[in-house]
C-alpha positions as CSV (number, residue, x, y, z in Angstrom):
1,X,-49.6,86.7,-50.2
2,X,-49.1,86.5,-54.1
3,X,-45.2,86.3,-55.3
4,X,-46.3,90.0,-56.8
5,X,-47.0,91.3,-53.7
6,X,-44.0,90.0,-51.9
7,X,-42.1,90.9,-54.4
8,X,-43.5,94.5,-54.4
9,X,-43.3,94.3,-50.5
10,X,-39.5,93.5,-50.7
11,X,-38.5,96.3,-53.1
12,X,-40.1,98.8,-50.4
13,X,-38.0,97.6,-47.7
14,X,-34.7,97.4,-49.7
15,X,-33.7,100.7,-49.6
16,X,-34.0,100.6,-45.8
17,X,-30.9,98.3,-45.0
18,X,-28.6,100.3,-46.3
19,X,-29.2,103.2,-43.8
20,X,-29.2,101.3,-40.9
21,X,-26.5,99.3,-41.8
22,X,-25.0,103.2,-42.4
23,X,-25.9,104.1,-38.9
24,X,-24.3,100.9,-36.9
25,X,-21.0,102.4,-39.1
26,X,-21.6,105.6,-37.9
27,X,-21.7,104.7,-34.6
28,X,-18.8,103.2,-34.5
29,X,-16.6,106.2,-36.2
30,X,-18.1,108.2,-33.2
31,X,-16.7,105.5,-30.9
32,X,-13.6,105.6,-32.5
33,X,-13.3,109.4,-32.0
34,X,-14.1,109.1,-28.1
35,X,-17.4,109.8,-28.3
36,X,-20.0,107.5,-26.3
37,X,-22.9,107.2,-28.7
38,X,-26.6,108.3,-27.7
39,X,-29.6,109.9,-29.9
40,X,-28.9,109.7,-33.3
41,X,-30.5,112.3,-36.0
42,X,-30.1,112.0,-40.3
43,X,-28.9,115.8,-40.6
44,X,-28.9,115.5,-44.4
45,X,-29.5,112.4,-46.7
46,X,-29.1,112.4,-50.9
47,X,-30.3,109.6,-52.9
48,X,-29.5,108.7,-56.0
49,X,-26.2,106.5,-57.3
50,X,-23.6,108.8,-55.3
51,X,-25.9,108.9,-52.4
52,X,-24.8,110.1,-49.3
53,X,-26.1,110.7,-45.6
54,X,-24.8,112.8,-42.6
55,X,-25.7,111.8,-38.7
56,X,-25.4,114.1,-36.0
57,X,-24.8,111.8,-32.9
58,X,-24.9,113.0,-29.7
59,X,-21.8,112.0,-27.6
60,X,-23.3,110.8,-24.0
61,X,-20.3,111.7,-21.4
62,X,-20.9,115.4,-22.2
63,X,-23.7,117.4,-22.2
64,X,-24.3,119.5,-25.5
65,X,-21.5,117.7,-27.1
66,X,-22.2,115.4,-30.4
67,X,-20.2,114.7,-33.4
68,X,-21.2,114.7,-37.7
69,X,-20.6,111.5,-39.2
70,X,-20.9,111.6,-43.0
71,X,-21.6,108.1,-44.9
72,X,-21.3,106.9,-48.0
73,X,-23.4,103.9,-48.7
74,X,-21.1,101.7,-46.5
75,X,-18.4,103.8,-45.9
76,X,-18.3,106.4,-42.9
77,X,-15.7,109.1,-42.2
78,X,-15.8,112.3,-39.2
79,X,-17.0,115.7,-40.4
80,X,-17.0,117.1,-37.5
């Protein structure tokens, strides 16, 4: 693999970490509000410089029950 390539391959996956590391966060702000975290689905994301991205994570101990987490690159608060 050329240094191009790799290069090229590691500017593709870049913009991946931030959303996981995003969704470990929001995890945790749903463990924090008493909710068990199961399935998690992006609701809304935005890109660009004030990017943003909103998770709907269903809370396991209660059927139908699930909580919107909204993050900010690194930074996670409750919406719901």
């Amino acid at each position: 693999m050329s240094s191009r390539t790799a290069a090229l391959a590691f500017a593709l996956l870049l913009p991946l970490v931030p959303a996981q590391a995003a969704e470990a966060e929001a995890k945790e702000v749903a463990r924090s509000s008493n909710c068990k975290p199961g399935k998690v689905e992006v609701v809304r994301r935005v890109t660009g410089s004030n990017g943003e991205t909103i998770y709907k994570i269903a809370c396991t101990e209660q059927k139908d029950s699930f909580v919107l987490v909204r993050c900010y690159q690194r930074t996670c608060l409750l919406a719901r």
